[in-house]
BALOBA-1460 file (C-alpha; in Angstrom, 3 decimals):
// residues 362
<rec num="1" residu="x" x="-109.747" y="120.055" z="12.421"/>
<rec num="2" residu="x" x="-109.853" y="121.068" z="8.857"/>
<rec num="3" residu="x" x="-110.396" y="118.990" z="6.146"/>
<rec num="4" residu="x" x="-108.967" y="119.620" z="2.519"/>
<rec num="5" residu="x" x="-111.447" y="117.481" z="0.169"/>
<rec num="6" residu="x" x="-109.710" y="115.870" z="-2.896"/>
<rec num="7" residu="x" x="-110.794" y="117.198" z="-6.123"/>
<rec num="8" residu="x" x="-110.956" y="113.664" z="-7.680"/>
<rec num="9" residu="x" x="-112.201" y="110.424" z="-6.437"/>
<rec num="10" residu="x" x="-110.216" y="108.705" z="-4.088"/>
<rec num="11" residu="x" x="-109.003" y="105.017" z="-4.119"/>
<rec num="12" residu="x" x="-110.315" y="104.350" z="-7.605"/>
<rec num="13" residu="x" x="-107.261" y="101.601" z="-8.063"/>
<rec num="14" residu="x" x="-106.561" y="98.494" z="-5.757"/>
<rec num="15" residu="x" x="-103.803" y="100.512" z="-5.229"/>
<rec num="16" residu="x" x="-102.146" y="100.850" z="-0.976"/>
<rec num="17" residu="x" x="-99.156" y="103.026" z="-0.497"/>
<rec num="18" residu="x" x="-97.160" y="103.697" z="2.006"/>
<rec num="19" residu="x" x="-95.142" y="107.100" z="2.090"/>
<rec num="20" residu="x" x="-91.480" y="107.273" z="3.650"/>
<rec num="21" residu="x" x="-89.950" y="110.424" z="4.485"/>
<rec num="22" residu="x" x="-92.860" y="112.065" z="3.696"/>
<rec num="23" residu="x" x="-92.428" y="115.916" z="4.664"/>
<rec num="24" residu="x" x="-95.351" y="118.074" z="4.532"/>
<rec num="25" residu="x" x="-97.356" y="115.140" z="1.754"/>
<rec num="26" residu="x" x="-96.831" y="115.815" z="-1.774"/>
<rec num="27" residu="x" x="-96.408" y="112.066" z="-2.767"/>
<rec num="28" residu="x" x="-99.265" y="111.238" z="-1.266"/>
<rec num="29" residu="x" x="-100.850" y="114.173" z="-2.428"/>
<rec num="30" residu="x" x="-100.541" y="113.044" z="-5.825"/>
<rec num="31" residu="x" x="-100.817" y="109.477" z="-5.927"/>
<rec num="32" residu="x" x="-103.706" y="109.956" z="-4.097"/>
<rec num="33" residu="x" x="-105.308" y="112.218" z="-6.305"/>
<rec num="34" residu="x" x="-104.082" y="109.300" z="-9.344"/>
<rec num="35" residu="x" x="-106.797" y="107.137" z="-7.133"/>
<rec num="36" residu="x" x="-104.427" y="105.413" z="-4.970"/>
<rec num="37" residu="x" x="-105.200" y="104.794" z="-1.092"/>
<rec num="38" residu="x" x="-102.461" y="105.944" z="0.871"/>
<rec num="39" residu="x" x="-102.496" y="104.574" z="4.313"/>
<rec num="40" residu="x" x="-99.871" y="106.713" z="5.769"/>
<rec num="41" residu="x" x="-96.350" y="108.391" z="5.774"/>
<rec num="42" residu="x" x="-93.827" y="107.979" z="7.699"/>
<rec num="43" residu="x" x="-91.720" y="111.198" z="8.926"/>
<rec num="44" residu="x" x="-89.372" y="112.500" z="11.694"/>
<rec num="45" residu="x" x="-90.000" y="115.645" z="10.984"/>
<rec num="46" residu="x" x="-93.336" y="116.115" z="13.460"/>
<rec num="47" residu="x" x="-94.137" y="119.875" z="12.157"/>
<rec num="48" residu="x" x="-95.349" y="117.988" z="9.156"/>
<rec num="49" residu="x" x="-97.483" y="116.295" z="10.604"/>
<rec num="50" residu="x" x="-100.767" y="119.137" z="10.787"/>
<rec num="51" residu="x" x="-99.315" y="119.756" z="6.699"/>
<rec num="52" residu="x" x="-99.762" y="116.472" z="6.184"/>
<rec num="53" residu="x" x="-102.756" y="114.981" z="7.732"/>
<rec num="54" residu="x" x="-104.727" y="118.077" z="7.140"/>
<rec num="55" residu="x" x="-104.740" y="117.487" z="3.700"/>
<rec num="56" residu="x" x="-104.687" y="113.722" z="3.206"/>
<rec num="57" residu="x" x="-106.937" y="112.237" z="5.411"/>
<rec num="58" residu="x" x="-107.669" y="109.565" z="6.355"/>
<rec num="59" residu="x" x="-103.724" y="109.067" z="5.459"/>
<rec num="60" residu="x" x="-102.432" y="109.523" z="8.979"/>
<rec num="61" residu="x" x="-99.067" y="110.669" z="9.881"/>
<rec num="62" residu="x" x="-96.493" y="108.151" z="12.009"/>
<rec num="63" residu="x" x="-94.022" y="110.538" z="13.833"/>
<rec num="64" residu="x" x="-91.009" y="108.103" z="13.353"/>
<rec num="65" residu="x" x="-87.645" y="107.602" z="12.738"/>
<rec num="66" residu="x" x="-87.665" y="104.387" z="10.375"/>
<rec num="67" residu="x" x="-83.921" y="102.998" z="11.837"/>
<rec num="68" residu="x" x="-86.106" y="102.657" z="14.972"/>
<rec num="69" residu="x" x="-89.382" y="101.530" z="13.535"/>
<rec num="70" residu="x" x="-89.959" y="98.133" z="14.171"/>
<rec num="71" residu="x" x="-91.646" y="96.092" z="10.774"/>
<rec num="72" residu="x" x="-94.367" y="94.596" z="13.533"/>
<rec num="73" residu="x" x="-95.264" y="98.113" z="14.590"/>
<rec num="74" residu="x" x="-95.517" y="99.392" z="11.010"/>
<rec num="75" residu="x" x="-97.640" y="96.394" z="10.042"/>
<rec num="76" residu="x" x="-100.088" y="96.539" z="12.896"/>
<rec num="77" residu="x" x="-100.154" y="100.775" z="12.555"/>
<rec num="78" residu="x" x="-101.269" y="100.737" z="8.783"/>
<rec num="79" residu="x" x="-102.708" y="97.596" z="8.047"/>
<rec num="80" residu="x" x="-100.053" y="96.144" z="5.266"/>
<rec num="81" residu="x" x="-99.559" y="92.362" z="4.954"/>
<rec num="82" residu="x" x="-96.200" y="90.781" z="3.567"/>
<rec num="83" residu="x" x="-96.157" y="90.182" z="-0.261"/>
<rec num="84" residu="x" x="-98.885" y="92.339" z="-1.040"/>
<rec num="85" residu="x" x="-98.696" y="92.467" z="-4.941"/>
<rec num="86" residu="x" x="-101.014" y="95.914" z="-4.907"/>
<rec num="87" residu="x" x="-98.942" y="97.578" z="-1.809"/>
<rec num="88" residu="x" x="-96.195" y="100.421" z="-3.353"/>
<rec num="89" residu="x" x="-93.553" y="101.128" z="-0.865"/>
<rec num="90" residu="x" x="-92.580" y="104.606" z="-1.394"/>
<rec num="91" residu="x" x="-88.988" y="106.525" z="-0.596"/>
<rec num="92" residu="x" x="-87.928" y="109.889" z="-1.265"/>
<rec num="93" residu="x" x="-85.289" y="110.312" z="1.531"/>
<rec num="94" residu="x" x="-84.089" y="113.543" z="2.264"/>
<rec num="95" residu="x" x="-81.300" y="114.763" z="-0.664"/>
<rec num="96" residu="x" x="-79.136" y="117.230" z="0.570"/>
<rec num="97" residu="x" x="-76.462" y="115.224" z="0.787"/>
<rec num="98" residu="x" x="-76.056" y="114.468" z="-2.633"/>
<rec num="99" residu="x" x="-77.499" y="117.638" z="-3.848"/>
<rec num="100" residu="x" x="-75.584" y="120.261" z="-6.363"/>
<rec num="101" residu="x" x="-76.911" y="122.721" z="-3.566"/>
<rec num="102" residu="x" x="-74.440" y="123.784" z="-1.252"/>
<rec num="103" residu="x" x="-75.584" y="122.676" z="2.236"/>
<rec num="104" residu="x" x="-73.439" y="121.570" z="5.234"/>
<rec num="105" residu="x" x="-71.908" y="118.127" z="4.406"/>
<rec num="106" residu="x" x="-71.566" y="117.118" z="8.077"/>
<rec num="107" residu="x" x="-75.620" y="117.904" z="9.273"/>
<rec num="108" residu="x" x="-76.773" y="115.874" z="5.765"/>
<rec num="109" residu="x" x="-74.180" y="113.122" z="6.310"/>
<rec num="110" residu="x" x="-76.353" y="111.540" z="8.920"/>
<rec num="111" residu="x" x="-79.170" y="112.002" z="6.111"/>
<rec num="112" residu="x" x="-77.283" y="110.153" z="2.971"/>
<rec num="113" residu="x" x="-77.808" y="106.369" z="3.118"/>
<rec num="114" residu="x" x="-81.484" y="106.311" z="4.422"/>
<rec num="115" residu="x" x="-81.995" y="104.198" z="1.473"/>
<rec num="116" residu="x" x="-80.531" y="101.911" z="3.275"/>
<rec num="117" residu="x" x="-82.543" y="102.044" z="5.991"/>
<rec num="118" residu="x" x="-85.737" y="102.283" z="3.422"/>
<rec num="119" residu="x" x="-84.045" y="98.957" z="2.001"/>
<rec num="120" residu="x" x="-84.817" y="96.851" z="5.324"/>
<rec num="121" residu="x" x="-88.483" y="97.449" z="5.036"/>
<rec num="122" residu="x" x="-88.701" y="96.328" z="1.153"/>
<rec num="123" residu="x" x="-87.005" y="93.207" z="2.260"/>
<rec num="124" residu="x" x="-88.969" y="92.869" z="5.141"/>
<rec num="125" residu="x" x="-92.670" y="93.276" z="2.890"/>
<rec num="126" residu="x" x="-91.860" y="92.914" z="-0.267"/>
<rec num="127" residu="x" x="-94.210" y="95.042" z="-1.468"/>
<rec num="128" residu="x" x="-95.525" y="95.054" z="-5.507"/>
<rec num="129" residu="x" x="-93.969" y="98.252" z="-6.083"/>
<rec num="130" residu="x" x="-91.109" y="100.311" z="-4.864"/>
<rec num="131" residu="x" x="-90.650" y="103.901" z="-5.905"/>
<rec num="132" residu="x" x="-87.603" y="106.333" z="-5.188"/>
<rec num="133" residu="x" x="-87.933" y="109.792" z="-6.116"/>
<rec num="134" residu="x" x="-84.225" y="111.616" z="-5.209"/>
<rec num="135" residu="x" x="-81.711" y="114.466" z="-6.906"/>
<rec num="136" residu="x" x="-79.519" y="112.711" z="-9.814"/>
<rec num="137" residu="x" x="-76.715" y="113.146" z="-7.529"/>
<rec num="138" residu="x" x="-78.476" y="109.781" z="-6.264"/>
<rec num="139" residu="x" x="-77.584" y="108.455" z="-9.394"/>
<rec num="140" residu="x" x="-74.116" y="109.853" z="-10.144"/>
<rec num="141" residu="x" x="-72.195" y="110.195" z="-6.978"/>
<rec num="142" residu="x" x="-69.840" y="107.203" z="-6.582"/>
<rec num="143" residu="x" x="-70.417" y="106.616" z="-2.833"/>
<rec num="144" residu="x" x="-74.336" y="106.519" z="-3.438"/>
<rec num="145" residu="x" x="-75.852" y="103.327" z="-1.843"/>
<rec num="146" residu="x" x="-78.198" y="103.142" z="-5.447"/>
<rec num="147" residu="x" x="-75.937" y="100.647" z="-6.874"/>
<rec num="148" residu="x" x="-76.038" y="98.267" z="-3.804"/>
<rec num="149" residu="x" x="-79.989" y="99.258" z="-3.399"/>
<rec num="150" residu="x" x="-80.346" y="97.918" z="-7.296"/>
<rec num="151" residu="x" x="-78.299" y="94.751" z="-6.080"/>
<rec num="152" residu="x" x="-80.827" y="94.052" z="-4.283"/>
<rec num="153" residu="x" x="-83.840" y="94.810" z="-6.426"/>
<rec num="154" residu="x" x="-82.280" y="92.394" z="-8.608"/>
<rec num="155" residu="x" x="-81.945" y="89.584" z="-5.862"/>
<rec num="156" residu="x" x="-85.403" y="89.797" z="-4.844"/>
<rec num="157" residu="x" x="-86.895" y="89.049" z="-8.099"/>
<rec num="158" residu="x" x="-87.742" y="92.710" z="-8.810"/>
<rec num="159" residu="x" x="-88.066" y="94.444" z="-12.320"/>
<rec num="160" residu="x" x="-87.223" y="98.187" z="-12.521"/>
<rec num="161" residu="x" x="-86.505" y="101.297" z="-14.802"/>
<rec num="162" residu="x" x="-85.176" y="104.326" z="-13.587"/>
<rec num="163" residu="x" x="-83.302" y="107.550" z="-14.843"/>
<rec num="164" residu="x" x="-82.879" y="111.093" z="-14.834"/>
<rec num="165" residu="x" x="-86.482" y="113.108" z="-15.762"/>
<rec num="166" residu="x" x="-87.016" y="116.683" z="-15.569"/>
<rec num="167" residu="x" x="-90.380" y="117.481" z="-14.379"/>
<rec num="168" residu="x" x="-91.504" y="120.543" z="-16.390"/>
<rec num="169" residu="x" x="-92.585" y="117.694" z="-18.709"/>
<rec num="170" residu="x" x="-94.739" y="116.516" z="-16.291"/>
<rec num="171" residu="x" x="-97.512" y="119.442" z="-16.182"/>
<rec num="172" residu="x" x="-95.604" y="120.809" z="-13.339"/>
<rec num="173" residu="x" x="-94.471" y="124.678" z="-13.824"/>
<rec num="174" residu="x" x="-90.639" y="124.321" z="-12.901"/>
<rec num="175" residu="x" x="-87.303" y="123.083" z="-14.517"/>
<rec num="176" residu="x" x="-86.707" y="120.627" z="-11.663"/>
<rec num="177" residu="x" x="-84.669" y="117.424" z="-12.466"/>
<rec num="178" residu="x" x="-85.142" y="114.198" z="-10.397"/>
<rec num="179" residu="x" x="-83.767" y="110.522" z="-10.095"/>
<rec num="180" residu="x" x="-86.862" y="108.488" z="-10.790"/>
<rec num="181" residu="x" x="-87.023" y="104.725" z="-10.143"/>
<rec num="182" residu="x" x="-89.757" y="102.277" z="-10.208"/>
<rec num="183" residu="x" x="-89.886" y="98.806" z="-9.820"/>
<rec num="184" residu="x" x="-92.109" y="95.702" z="-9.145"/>
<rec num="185" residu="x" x="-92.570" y="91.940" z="-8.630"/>
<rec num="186" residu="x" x="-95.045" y="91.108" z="-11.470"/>
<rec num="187" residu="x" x="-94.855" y="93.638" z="-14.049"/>
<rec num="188" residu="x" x="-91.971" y="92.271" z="-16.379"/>
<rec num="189" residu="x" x="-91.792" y="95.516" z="-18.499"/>
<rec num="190" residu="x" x="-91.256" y="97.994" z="-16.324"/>
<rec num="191" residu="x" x="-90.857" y="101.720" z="-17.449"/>
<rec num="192" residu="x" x="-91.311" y="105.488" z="-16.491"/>
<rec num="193" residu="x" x="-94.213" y="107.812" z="-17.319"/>
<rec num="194" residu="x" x="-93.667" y="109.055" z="-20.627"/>
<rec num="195" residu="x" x="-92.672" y="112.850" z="-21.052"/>
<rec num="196" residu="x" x="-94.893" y="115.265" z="-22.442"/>
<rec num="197" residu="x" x="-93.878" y="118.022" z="-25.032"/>
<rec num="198" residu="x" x="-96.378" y="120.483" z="-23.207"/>
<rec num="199" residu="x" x="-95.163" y="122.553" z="-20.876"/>
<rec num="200" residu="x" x="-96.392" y="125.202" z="-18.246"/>
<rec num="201" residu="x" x="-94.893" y="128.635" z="-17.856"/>
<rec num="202" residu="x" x="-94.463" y="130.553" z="-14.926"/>
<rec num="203" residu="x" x="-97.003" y="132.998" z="-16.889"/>
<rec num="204" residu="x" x="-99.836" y="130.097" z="-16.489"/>
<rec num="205" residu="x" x="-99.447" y="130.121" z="-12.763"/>
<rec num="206" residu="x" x="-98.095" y="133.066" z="-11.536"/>
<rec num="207" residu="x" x="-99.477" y="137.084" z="-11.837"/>
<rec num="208" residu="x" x="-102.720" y="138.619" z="-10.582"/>
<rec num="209" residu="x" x="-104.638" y="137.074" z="-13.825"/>
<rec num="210" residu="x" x="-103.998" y="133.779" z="-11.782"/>
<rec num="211" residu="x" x="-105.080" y="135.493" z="-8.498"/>
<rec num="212" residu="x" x="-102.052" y="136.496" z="-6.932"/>
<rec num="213" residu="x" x="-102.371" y="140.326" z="-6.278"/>
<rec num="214" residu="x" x="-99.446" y="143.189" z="-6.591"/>
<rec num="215" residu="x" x="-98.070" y="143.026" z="-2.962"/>
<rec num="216" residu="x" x="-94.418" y="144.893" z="-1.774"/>
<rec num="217" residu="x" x="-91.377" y="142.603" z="-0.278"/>
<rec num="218" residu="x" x="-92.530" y="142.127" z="3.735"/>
<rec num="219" residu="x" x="-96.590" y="141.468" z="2.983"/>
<rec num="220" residu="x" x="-98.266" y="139.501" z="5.510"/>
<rec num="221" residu="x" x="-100.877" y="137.793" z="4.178"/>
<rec num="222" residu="x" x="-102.837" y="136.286" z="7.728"/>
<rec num="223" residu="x" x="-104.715" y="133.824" z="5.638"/>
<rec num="224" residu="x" x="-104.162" y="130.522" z="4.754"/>
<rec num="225" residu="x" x="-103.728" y="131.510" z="1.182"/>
<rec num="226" residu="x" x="-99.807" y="132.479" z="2.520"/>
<rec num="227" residu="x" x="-99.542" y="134.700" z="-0.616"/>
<rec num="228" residu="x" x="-96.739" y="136.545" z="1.703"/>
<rec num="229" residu="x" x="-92.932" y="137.425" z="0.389"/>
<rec num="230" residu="x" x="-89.912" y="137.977" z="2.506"/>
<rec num="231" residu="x" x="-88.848" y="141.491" z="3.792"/>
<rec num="232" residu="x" x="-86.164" y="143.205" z="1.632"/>
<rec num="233" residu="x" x="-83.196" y="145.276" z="2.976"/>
<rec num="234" residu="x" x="-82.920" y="148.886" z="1.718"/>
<rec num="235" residu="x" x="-79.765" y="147.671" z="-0.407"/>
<rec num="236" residu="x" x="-81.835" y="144.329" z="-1.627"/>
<rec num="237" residu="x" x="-84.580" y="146.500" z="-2.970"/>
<rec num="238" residu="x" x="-82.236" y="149.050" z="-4.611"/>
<rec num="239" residu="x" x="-80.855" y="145.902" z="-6.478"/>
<rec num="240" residu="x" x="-84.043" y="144.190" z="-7.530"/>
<rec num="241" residu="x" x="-85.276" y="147.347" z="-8.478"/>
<rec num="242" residu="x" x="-82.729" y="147.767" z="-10.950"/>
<rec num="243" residu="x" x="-82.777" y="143.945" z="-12.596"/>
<rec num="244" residu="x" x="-84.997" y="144.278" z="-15.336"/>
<rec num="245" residu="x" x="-88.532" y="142.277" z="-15.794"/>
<rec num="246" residu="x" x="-88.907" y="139.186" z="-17.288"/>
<rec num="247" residu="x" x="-85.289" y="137.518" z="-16.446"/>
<rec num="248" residu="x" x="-82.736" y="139.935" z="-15.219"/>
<rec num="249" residu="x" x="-79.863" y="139.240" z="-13.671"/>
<rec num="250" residu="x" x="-77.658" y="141.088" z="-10.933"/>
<rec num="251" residu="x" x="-75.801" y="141.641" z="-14.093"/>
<rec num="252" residu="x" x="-77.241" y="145.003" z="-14.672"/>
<rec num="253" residu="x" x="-76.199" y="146.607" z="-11.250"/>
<rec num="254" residu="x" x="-72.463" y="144.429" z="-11.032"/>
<rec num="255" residu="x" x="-70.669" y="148.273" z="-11.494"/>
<rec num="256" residu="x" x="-72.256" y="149.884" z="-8.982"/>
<rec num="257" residu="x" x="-69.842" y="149.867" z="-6.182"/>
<rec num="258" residu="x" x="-72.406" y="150.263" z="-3.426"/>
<rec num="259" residu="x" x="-74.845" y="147.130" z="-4.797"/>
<rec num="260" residu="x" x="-72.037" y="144.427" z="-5.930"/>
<rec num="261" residu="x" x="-71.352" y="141.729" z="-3.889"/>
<rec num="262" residu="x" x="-67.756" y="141.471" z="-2.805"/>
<rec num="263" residu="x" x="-68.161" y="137.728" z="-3.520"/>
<rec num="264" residu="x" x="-68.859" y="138.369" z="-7.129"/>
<rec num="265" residu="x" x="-66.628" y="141.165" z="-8.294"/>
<rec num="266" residu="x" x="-64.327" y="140.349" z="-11.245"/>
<rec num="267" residu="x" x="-66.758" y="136.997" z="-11.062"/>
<rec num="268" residu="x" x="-69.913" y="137.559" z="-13.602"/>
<rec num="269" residu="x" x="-69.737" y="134.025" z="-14.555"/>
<rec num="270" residu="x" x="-70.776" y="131.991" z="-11.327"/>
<rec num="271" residu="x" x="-74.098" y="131.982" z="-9.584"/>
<rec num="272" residu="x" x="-75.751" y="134.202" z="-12.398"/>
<rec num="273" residu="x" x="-79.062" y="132.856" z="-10.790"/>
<rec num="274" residu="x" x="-78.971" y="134.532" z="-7.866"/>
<rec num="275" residu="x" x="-80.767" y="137.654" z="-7.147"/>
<rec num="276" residu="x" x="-82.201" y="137.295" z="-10.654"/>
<rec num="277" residu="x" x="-85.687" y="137.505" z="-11.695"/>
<rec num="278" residu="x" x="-87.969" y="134.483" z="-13.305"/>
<rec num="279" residu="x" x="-88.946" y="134.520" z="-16.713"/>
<rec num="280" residu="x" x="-92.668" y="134.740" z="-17.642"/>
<rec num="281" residu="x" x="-92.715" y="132.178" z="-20.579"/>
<rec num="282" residu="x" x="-90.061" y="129.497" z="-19.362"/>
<rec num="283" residu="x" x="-90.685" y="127.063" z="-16.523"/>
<rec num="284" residu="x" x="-89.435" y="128.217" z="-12.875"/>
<rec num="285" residu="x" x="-86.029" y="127.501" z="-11.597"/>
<rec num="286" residu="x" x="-86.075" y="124.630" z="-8.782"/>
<rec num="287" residu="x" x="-87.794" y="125.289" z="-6.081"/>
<rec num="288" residu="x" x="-85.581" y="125.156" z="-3.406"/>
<rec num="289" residu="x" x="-86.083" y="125.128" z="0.701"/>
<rec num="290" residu="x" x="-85.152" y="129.348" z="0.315"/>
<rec num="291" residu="x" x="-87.438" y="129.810" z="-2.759"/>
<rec num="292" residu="x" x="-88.325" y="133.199" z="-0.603"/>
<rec num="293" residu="x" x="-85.350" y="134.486" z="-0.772"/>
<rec num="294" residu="x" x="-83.651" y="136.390" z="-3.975"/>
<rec num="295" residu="x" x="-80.022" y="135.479" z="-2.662"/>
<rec num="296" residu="x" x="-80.956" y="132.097" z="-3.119"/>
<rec num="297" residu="x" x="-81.389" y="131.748" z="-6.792"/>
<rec num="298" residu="x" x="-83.179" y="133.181" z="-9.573"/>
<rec num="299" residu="x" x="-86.759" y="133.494" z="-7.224"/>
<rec num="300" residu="x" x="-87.206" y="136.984" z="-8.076"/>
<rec num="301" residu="x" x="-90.781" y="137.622" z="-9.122"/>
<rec num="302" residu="x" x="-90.902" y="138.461" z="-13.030"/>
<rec num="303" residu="x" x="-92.149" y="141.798" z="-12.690"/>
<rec num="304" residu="x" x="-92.700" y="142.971" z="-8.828"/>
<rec num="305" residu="x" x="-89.690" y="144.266" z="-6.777"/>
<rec num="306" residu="x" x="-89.671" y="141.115" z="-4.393"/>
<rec num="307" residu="x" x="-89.226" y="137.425" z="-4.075"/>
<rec num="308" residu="x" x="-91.496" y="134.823" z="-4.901"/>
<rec num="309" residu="x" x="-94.224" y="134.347" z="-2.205"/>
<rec num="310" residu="x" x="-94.901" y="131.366" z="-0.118"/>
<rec num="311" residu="x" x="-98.605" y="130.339" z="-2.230"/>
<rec num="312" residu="x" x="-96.443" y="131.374" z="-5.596"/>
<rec num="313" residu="x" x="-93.861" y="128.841" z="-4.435"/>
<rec num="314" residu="x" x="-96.184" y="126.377" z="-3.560"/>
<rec num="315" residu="x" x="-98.006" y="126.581" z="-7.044"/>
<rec num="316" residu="x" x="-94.903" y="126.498" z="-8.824"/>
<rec num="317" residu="x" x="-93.981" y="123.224" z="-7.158"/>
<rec num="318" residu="x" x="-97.784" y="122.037" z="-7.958"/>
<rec num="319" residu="x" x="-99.315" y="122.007" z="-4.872"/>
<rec num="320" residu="x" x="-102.998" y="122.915" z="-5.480"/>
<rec num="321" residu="x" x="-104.204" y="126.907" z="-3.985"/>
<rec num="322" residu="x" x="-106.246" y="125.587" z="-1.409"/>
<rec num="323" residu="x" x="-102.991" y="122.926" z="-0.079"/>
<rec num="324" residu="x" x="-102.825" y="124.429" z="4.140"/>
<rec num="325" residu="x" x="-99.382" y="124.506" z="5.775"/>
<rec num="326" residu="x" x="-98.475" y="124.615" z="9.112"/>
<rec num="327" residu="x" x="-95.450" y="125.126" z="10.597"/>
<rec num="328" residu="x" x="-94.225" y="127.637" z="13.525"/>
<rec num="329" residu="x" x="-92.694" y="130.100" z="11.206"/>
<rec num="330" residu="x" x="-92.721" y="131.194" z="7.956"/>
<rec num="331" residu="x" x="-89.523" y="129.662" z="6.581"/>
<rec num="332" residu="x" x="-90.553" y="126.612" z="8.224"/>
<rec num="333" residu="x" x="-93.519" y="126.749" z="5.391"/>
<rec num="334" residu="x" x="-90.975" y="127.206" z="2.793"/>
<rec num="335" residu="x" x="-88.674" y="124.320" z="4.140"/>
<rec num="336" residu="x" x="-91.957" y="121.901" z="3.713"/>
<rec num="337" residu="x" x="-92.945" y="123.561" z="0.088"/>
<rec num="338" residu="x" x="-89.023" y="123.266" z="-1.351"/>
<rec num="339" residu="x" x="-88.733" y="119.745" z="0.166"/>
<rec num="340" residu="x" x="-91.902" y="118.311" z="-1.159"/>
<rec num="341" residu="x" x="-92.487" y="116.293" z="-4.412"/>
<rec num="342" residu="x" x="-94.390" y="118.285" z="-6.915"/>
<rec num="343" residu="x" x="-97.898" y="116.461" z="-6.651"/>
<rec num="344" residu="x" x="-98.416" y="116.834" z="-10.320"/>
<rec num="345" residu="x" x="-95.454" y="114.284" z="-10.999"/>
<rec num="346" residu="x" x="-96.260" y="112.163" z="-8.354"/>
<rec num="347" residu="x" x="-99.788" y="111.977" z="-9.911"/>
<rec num="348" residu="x" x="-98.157" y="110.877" z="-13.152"/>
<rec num="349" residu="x" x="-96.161" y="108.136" z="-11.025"/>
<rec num="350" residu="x" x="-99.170" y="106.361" z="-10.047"/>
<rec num="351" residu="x" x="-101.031" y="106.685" z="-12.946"/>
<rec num="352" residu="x" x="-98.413" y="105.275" z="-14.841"/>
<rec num="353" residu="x" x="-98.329" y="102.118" z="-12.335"/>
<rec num="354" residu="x" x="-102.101" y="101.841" z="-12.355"/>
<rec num="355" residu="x" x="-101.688" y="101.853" z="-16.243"/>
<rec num="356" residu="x" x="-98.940" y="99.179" z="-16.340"/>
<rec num="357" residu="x" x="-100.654" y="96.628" z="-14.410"/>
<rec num="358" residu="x" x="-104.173" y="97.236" z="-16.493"/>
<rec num="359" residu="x" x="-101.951" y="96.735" z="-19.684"/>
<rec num="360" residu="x" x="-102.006" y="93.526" z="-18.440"/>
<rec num="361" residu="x" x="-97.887" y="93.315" z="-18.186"/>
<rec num="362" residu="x" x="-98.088" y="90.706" z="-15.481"/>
């Protein structure tokens, strides 16, 4: 099995996390590369687990889902110890739910109070830290479980600060806004990472100056590089062909009655994103699970006549070049990439905690 070595030195903290709901491993990707040990994540999802392992180990992947997963079996699987003060719990449950995004309401339903579910095991350990990484819809949607989750933060003696923070000021190349929320036992002033006024463009990542070649919509590329882009209809390449570099929108072909959309006629004002084209010197749109695909948002590539690829995707969200995925099929690779936590912001997370408790704030 391959190996992916990490690029900085592992475990440099005290630091033991455990990952829930953690997809194809960008948390752990990045707290790991901030120097914390991560024993494990913890995932229903089993064609994660190759994407996962393959580039965390030793973390090791626990095919699970956590209403089932008994506190014993966790314990004895990864080693963790009740009222560990150096032990971070974790939990970026799946969002669609309470995502802008429009999704099906009924198949995320069964998805929207996992916190709850995440809640049992905080109880259960009380670990030193608790992290929760979610869309702001989290935050602002009145039948979010957050408020009772806080509740109990509260009751147990926990200090936290959380909010809304965008995390193109976090090194990572895309406009992508998050619910953030960190909190612990014995650091009294908690807060979160500060933001930086730096940001990265799609131009520092993206275009064959960062070693992504000139390839046409449909490239396979058989490597595990994935720089490969989604096949274009006839009609789809007529259109991006005629949105102009560097930021166009479907705006420039709405009067030509073969190309407009029936859905958008008379209707220039909604969904202006989609089929457009990124901008070279602005940070990438979210990165969604159909970053592939140009009816999906503004994931046209600045300059070529296709959609992003699956490497350019994974770049944009962070992931370093040499990150492997595995999954049976190609949009399977892009469902892992758009559900993932950028690693760079995860990175930031724990060395913001590792900073905190060296502050001596205990």
């Amino acid at each position: 099995m391959t190996r992916v070595a990490m690029k900085t030195a592992p475990f440099a903290s005290e630091f033991r996390a455990v990952d829930f709901f953690c997809g194809a491993g960008g948390m752990t990707h990045g707290l790991r590369s901030a120097g914390i040990h991560v024993l494990g994540g913890i995932d229903n999802a089993l064609q994660c687990k190759d994407s996962y392992e393959r580039n965390n180990f030793p973390a090791r992947f626990i095919h699970h889902d956590i209403a089932s997963l008994r506190f014993e079996e966790l314990s004895e699987l990864l080693g963790i110890a009740v009222k560990d003060s150096q032990l971070i719990f974790v939990g970026c449950s799946p969002c669609q739910y309470w995502s802008k995004i429009q999704t099906s309401r009924t198949k995320s339903a069964q998805t929207a109070f996992l916190l709850k579910e995440f809640q049992r095991f905080v109880e259960y350990f009380l670990p030193g830290f608790v992290v929760l990484e979610n869309v702001p819809g989290l935050k602002h949607n009145k039948e979010s479980y957050l408020p009772h989750f806080l509740s109990f933060l509260e009751s147990q003696g926990y200090y936290y600060a959380h909010g809304i923070v965008d995390a193109s000021r976090y090194g990572v190349p895309q406009h992508r806004l998050r619910y953030l929320l960190i909190a612990s036992r014995s650091v009294s002033s908690v807060t979160l990472p500060e933001p930086s006024e730096n940001r990265v463009w799609v131009r520092d990542v993206l275009g064959e100056s960062n070693g992504f070649p000139c390839i046409p919509a449909g490239h396979i590329d058989h490597t595990p590089f994935l720089h490969t882009s989604s096949a274009l209809s006839e009609k789809n390449l007529r259109r991006i062909r005629l949105t102009p570099h560097d930021g166009g929108t479907r705006h420039s072909w709405k009067d030509d009655p073969e190309l407009q959309i029936n859905a958008y006629r008379g209707k220039d004002s909604i969904f202006v994103d989609v089929y457009g084209r990124m901008c070279w010197d602005r940070p990438a749109p979210t990165i969604t699970t159909k970053f592939n695909s140009i009816s999906n948002g503004r994931f046209g590539h600045p300059e070529e006549d296709r959609a992003i690829s699956l490497r350019e995707g994974a770049c944009l969200q962070s992931f370093p070049r040499d990150y492997l995925f595995f999954d049976t099929n190609l949009q399977g690779i892009a469902r892992q990439i758009g559900n993932a936590v950028p690693p760079l912001l995860s990175e930031k997370i724990g060395q913001h905690i590792i900073r905190m408790v060296s502050y001596g704030n205990v």
